[in-house]
TIKE-989733 format. One record per residue (C-alpha): residue number from 1; x, y, z. Coordinates in steps of 0.5 Angstrom, whole numbers, plus 500, padded with zeros to 3 digits. Example, Ala and Ser with C-alpha at 12.3 -4.5 7.8 and 13.67 -1.06 7.14 Angstrom:
R   num    px    py    pz
R     1   525   491   516
R     2   527   498   514
***
This chain:
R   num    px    py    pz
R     1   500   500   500
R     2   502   508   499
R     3   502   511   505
R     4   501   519   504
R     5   507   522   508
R     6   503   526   515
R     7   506   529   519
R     8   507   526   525
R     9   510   530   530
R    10   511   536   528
R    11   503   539   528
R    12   501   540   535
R    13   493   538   534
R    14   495   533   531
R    15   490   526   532
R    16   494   522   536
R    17   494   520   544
R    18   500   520   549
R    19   499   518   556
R    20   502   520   562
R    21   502   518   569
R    22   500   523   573
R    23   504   521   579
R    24   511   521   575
R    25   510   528   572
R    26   513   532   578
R    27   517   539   577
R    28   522   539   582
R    29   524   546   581
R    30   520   552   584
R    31   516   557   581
R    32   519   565   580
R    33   515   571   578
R    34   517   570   571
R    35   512   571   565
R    36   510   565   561
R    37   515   561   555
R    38   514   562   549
R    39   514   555   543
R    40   509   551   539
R    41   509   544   541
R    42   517   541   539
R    43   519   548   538
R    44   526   548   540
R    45   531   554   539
R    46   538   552   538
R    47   544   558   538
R    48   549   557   535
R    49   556   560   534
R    50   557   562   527
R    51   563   559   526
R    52   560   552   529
R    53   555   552   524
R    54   560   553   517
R    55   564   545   521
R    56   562   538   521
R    57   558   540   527
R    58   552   543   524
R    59   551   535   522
R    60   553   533   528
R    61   548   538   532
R    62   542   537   526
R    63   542   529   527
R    64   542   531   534
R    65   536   535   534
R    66   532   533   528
R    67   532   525   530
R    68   527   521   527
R    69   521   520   531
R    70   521   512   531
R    71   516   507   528
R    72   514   512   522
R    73   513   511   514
R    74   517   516   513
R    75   522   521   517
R    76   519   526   522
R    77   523   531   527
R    78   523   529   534
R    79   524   537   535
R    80   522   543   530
R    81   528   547   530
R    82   529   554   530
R    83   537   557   529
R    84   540   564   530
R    85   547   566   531
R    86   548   569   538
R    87   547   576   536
R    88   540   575   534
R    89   539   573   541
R    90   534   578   545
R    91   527   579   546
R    92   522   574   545
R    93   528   569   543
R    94   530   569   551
R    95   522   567   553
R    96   522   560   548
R    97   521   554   553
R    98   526   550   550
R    99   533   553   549
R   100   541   550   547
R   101   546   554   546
R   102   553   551   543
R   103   558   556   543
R   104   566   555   541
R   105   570   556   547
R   106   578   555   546
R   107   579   555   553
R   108   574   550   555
R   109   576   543   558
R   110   574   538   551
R   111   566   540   552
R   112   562   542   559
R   113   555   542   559
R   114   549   546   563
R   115   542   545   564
R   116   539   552   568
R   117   530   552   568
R   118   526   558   569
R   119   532   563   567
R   120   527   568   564
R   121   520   565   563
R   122   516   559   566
R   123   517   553   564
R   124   523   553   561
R   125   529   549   559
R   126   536   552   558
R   127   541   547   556
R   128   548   552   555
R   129   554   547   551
R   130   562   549   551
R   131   566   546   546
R   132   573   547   545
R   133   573   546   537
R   134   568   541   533
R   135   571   535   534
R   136   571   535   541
R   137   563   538   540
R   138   562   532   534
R   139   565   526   540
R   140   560   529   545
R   141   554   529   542
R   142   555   522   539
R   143   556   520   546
R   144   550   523   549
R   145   545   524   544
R   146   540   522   549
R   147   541   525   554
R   148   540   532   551
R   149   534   530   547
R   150   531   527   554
R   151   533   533   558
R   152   527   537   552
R   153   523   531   552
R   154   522   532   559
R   155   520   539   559
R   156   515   539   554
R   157   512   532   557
R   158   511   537   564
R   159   508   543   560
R   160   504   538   556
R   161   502   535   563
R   162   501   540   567
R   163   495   545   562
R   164   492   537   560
R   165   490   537   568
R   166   487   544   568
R   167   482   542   562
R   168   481   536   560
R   169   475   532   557
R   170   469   532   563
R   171   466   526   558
R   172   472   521   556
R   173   473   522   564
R   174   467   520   565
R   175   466   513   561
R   176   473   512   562
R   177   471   511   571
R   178   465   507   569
R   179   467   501   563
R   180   474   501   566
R   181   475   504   573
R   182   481   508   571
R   183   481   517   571
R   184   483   518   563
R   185   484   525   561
R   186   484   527   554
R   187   484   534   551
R   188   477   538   552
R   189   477   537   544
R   190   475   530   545
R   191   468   530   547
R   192   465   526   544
R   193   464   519   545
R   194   461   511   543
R   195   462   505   548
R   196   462   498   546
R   197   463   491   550
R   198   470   494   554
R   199   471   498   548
R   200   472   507   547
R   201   472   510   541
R   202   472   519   543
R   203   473   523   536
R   204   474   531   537
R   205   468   530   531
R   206   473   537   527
R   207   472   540   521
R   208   479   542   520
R   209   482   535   523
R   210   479   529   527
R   211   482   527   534
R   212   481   521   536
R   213   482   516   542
R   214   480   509   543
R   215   480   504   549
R   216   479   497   550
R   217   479   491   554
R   218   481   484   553
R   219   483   477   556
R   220   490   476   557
R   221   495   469   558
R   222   501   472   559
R   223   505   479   558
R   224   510   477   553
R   225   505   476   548
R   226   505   484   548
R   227   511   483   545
R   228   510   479   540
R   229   503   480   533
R   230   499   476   538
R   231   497   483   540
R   232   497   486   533
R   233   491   480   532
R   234   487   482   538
R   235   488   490   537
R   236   485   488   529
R   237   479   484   532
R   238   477   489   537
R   239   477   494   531
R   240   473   489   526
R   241   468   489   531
R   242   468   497   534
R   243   470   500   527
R   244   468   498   521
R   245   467   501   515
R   246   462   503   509
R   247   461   496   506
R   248   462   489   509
R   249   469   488   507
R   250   472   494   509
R   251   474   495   517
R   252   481   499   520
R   253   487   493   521
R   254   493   494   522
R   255   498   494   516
R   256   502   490   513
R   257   507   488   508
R   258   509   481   506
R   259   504   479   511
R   260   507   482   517
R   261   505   488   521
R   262   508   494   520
R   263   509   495   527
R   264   514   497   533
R   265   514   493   539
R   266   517   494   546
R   267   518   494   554
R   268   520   499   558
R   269   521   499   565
R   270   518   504   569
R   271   522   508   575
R   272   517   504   580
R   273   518   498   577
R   274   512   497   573
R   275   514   494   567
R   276   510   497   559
R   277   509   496   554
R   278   509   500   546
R   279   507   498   540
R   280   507   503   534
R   281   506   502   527
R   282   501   504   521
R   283   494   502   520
R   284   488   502   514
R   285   482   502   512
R   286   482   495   509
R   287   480   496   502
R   288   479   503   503
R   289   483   508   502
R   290   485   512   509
R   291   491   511   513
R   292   496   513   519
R   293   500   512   524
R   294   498   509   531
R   295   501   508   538
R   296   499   504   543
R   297   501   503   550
R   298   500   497   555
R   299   501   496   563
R   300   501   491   569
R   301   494   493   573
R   302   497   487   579
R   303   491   491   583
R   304   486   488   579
R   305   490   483   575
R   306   490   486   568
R   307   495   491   564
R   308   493   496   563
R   309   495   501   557
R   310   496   507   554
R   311   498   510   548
R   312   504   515   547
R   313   509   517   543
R   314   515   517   547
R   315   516   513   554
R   316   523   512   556
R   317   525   510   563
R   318   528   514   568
R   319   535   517   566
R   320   540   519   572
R   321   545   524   571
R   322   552   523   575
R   323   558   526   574
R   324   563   519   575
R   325   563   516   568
R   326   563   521   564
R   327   568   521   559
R   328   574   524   559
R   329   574   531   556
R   330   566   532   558
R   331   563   535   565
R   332   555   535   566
R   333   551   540   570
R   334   544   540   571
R   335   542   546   575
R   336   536   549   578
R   337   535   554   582
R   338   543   554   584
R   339   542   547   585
R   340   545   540   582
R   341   540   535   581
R   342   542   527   581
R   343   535   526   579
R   344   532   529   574
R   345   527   525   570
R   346   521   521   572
R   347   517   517   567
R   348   512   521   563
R   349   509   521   556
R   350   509   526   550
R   351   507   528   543
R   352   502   533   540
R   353   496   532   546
R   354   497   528   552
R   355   493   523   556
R   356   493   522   563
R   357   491   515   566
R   358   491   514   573
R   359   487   509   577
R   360   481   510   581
R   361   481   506   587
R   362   474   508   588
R   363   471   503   583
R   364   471   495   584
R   365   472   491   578
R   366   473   484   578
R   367   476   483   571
R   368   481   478   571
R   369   488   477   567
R   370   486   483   562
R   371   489   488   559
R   372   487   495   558
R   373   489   498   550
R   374   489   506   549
R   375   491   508   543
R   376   491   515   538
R   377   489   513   531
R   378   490   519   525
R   379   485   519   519
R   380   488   520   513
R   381   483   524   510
R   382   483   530   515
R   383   487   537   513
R   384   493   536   517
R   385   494   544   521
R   386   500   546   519
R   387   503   553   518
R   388   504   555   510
R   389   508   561   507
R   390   506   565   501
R   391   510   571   500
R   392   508   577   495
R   393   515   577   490
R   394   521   573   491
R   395   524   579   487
R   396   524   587   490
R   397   528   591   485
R   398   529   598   489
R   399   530   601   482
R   400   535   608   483
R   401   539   609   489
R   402   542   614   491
R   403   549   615   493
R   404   550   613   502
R   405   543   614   503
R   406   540   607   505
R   407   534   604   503
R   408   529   599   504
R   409   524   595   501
R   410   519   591   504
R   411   517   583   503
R   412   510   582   505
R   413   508   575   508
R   414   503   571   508
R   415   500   565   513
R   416   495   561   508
R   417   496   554   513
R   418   492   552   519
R   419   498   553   524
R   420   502   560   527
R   421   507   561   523
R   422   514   563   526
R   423   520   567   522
R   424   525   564   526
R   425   531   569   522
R   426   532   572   516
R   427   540   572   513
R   428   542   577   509
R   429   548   575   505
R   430   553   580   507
R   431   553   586   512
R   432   551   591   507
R   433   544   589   509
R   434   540   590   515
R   435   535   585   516
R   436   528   586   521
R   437   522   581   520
R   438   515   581   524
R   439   518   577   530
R   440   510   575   533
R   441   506   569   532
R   442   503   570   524
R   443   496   567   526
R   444   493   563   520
R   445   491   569   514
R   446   495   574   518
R   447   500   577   514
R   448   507   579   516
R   449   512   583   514
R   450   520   582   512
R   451   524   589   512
R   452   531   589   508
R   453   535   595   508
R   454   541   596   504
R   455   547   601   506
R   456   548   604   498
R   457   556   604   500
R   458   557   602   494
R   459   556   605   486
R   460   554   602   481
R   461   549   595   481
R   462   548   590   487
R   463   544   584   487
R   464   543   581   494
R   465   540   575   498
R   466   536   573   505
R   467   536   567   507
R   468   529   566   511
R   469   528   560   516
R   470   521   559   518
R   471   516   554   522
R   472   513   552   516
R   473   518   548   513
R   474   526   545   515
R   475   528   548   508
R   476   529   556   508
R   477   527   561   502
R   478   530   565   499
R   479   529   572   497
R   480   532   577   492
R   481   533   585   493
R   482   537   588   487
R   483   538   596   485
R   484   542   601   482
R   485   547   606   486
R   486   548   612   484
R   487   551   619   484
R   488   545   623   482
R   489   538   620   482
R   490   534   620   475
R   491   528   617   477
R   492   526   619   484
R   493   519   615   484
R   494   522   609   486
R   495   526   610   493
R   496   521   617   494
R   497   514   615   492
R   498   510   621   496
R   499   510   626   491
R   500   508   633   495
R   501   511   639   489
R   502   518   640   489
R   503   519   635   495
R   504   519   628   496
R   505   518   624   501
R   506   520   616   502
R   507   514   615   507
R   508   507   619   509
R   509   504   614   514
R   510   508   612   520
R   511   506   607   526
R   512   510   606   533
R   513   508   600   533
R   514   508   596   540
R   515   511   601   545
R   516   512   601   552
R   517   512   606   557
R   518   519   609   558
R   519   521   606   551
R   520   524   613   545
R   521   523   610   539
R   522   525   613   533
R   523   523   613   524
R   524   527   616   519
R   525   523   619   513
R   526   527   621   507
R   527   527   626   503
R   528   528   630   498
R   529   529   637   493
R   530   527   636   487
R   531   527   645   486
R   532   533   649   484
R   533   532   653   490
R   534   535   652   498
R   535   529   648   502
R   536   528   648   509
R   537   524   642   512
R   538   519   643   518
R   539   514   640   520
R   540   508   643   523
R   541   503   641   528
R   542   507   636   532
R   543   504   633   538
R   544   507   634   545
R   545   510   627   545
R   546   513   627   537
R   547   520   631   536
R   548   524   632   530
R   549   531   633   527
R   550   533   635   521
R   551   539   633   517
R   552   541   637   514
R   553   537   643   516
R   554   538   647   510
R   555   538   641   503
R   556   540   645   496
R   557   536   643   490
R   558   538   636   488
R   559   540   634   495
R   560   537   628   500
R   561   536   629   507
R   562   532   624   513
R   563   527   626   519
R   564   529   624   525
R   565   522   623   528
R   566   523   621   536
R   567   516   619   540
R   568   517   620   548
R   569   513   615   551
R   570   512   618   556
R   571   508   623   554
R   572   503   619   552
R   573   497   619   555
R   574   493   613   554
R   575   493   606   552
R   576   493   603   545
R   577   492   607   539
R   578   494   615   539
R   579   493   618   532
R   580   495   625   530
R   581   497   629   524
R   582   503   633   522
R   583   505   637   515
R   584   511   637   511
R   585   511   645   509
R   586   513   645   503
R   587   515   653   503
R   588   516   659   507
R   589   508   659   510
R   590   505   653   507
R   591   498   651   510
R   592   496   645   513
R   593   492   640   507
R   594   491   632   506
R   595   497   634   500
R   596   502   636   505
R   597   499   630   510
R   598   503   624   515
R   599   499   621   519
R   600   502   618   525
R   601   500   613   530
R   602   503   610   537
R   603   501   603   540
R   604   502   603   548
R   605   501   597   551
R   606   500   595   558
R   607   505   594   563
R   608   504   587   566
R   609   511   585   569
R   610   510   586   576
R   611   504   579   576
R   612   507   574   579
R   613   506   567   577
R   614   499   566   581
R   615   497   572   578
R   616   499   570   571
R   617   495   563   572
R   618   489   566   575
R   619   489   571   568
R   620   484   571   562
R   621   485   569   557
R   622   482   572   550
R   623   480   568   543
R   624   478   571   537
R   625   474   566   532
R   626   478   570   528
R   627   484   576   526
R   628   483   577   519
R   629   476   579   516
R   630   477   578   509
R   631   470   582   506
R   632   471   581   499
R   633   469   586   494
R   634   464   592   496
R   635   461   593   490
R   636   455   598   491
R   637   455   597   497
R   638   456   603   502
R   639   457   599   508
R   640   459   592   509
R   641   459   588   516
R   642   462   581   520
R   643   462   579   526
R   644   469   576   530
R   645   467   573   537
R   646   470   575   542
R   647   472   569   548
R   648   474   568   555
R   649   478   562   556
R   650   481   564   563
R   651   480   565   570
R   652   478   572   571
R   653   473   577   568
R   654   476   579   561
R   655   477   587   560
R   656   477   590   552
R   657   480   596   555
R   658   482   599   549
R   659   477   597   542
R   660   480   602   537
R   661   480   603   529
R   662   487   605   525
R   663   482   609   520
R   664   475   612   519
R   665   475   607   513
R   666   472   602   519
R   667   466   602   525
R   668   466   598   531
R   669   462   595   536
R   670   462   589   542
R   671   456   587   545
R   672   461   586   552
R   673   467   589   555
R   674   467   585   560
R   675   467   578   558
R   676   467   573   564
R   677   469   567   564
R   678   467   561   560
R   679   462   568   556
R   680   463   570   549
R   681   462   577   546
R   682   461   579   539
R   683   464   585   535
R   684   461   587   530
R   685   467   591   525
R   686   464   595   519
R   687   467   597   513
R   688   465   604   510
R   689   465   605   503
R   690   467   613   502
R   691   472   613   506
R   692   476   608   504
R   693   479   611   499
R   694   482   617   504
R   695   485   613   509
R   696   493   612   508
R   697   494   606   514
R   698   490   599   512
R   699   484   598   514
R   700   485   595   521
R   701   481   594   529
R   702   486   594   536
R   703   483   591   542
R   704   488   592   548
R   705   486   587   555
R   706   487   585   561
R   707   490   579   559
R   708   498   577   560
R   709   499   573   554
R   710   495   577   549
R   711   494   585   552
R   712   494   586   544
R   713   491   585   539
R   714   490   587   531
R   715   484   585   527
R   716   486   586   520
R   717   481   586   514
R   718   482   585   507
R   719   477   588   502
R   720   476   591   495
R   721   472   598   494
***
């Protein structure tokens, strides 16, 4: 059979069950007042020391880091790694859940490893490497490949574990307890559920991917048969009878080739003593066209003289971390809190969902020498989420550029997948080039931006690269900026498109986006003077909280100045969105018009750094039904209008204390401000026709919150006049 290649790993919603021990799962660490970490599920941040990166190192550190998940027709990365260099390492990078440095230090003793948790958010995971060169750094990671990959397996079965306890499936939970006597917690998604004779099927019943959880019962002789295809043929009599399909003949089974199962079969010894075991392998609608990958997992139950089993994607035994026997040239430390820890690990399961299995001793059962099987199966058939990018050109040609005056060029990107995209770094292909890019989450339909400077140093033709590195794919893309400097301009459209008479302007809109209180941003507008005569710039009706500077103050005919325009924070007086308008006097007494006009706008968030972490975990939590509106063309119409639900998802009353538009071109309303938890709001967002057309900022609604993680948020709406 020609399985399709899913993705197993790296989607976070994906159909797949992962069990967890409840009791096995305790942090060790205490908790600080720190923010929330960052990461999708698997995301991992390496950072890398160029010089590492350009040697055998960079294999050695992929095999490492991008290991197979085992028992699956075709390769996935255990981790999806994200790369930067050391000097791209602040902001957002610094609050990832999960962290590896690797950095070349000469002096170092062969290679010293270190492991530190919770350094700038909670969870977190920071495993910092030092290496003297990169055969000392090749020779250690092929000695403890595992260890490291453990060390963030652990972390994500922790995070996983600990957000599956507060919200879970209330219904799988239920029948669980009734038919088999044990507390199983799935995720909430997972709702809703068909019994059999000892048999569970739940399905989270999804438009865009289906999750499903089964669990079943059956006699058992002897353990070691879950070791061998005897179980392979009891797991296909069970789906036969629970699963069939659309026609006699046609029923889930596992696959096979040549006659044997396409399966992974072993046993683990768990911390406890108790011994598991794993099955993973694929399975098909027989004479039908859906397939995928399973897991499933079994254990003793001596209480009840049964096993009982789960299913997960990676179950290991406890690992222990001792400095005796480690090999020559090689120190490992884990720290917490200041600490060194002898044992750090305990068994637990991971993966995209998790599930969590415990006995309820409350329930008398008098099942005998049976084995409890759950499983997580995915259909074939379902859109897999994942995140996609779509970029507007691959190409910018900037045109004509002056001499010594850096341009910039703007890349727009586009998230036509299911999940988040990240963009985890652009690299440029020389220093010449200065490189930004929309470092937030790009929700699905939400659009980013990429932003290349070139410095103009040097005359004549340039054609220069940006590596780009994102979520969406291990391979990056790669864009192309190219142009013409010059001495003197003969085409003054492309680098200064603003046409205001004599002058020209690179920019007429102007937004500080994200500011915090005490922050001094700065933007640069270009300009310049196409008159014969000496020109003096000046803008007018700036606001007590923007400033200029000119240089130069005086531009003969010909010449190319900037703006420096500074906005002080602090003299904002209210969060969100302040909007004003300021004028460029083009002449000695020039009036103010939408001719001469740029707009200006502020961001300012909310200050949440003094929460402590119960504060955090106690907060709201907002979710939009959506963060792009796409209205399509308005035709006729003088107006047109769609609703986004507003939800509270947390713990405390939810306050929109800011709901703002960037333009008149929109018109907003919701229906509560305070949103409790559990409740949901609607905002409704009106486009109107005759006004935009006379806007210069893009049709877009603020919201700014009390919630923590998401204190602000842009709606973005696409439309056609």
């Amino acid at each position: 059979m020609n399985m399709k290649k899913k993705s197993f790993w790296r989607q976070g919603i994906l159909a797949l069950c992962v069990a967890c021990m409840c009791f096995a799962c305790g942090g060790g660490e205490k908790k600080a007042p720190l923010g929330p970490s960052k990461g999708l599920p698997g995301e991992l941040l390496l950072i890398v020391d160029a010089s590492l990166w350009k040697t055998s190192a960079r294999d050695s550190l992929e095999d490492v880091l991008k290991g197979s998940v085992p028992g699956l027709s075709q390769y996935e990365p255990m981790f999806r790694m994200m790369r930067i260099f050391p000097e791209n390492y602040s902001g957002q990078y610094s609050t990832m859940r999960n962290i590896i440095e690797v950095r070349e230090d000469p002096q170092a003793d062969g290679v010293e490893m270190g492991v530190a948790y919770n350094v700038k958010a909670v969870p977190q995971t920071y495993v910092n490497i030092k290496a003297r060169d990169a055969a000392s750094l090749n020779r250690f990671l092929m000695t403890h490949r595992e260890q490291i990959t453990d060390l963030f397996l652990a972390s994500e079965m922790q995070w996983e574990v600990a957000r599956l306890k507060k919200k879970y499936s209330k219904v799988v939970d239920d029948a669980s307890r009734e038919l088999f006597g044990y507390t199983v917690k799935v995720p909430a998604d997972i709702a809703k559920v068909k019994k059999g004779e000892q048999f569970i099927w739940a399905s989270s019943d999804r438009q865009t991917q289906d999750m499903n959880y089964v669990c079943y019962s059956l006699p058992l002789a002897d353990s070691s048969m879950l070791l061998t295809k005897r179980w392979v043929d009891l797991r296909d009599s069970v789906m036969k009878r629970n699963i069939p399909g659309s026609t006699p003949e046609n029923w889930m089974t596992t696959t096979r080739e040549n006659g044997e199962p396409l399966v992974v079969q072993r046993s683990v010894q768990l911390a406890d003593g108790r011994q598991v075991y794993e099955m993973r392998g694929l399975w098909e609608m027989r004479k039908g066209a859906l397939g995928g990958p399973f897991v499933s997992l079994a254990y003793p139950d001596s209480a009840q003289g049964r096993f009982v089993g789960d299913g997960r994607v990676y179950l290991f035994a406890r690992y222990e971390q001792t400095r005796p026997g480690a090999p020559h040239g090689s120190r490992l430390a884990y720290v917490s809190s200041g600490e060194t820890l002898k044992k750090r690990f305990l068994p637990c399961g991971m993966g995209p969902f998790f599930l969590s299995l415990s006995q309820n001793e409350s329930t008398n059962m008098s099942v005998k020498r049976t084995f409890l099987s759950v499983w997580g199966m995915i259909l074939a058939g379902a859109v897999w989420a994942q995140p996609r990018l779509a970029i507007d050109r691959d190409v910018a040609n900037m045109g004509e550029i002056m001499f010594q005056l850096p341009s910039k060029v703007n890349f727009t990107l586009r998230n036509t997948g299911t999940d988040p995209l990240s963009i985890t770094e652009v690299i440029p292909s020389c220093g010449c080039t200065a490189v930004d890019w929309t470092r937030e989450l790009i929700a699905p339909g939400a659009e980013g931006t990429i932003t290349a400077v070139y410095d103009a140093k040097m005359l004549g033709v340039f054609q220069k690269d940006l590596e780009v590195y994102t979520n969406a794919s291990d391979e990056p893309v790669y864009l192309h900026i190219q142009g013409r400097v010059v001495s003197k301009l003969s085409d003054y459209s492309g680098s200064f498109p603003i046409d205001l008479g004599n002058v020209r302007l690179n920019i007429n809109n102007i937004e500080f986006d994200n500011v915090n209180r005490g922050d001094h941003p700065m933007v640069e507008l270009q300009i310049v003077n196409l008159g014969r005569k000496s020109y003096k710039p000046y803008l007018m009706h700036l606001p007590s909280y923007l400033s200029a500077q000119y240089f130069p103050e005086t531009l003969s005919g010909g010449r190319i100045g900037k703006i420096m325009l500074t906005l002080d924070s602090e003299k904002l007086h209210q969060m969100g969105l302040t909007q004003t308008s300021i004028y460029l006097a083009r002449k000695v007494g020039d009036k103010v018009s939408e001719d001469n006009e740029i707009t200006v706008s502020s961001v300012l968030l909310p200050d949440f750094s003094s929460l402590s972490a119960k504060d955090r975990e106690q907060a709201p939590h907002m979710e939009l039904s959506a963060d792009t509106l796409d209205m399509g063309e308005l035709g006729r119409k003088r107006k047109k209008s769609m609703t986004v639900l507003v939800s509270n998802k947390g713990k405390r009353t939810l306050e929109i204390r800011t709901l703002q538009v960037f333009n008149k071109a929109l018109a907003v309303g919701l229906s509560d401000r305070n949103i409790e938890p559990g409740e949901t709001a609607k905002l409704k967002v009106t486009v109107l026709a005759k006004y935009l057309n006379k806007v210069k900022s893009s049709p877009r609604v603020l919201l700014i919150t009390n919630d923590p993680a998401r204190s602000k948020e842009i709606i973005t709406v696409n439309v056609k006049q």
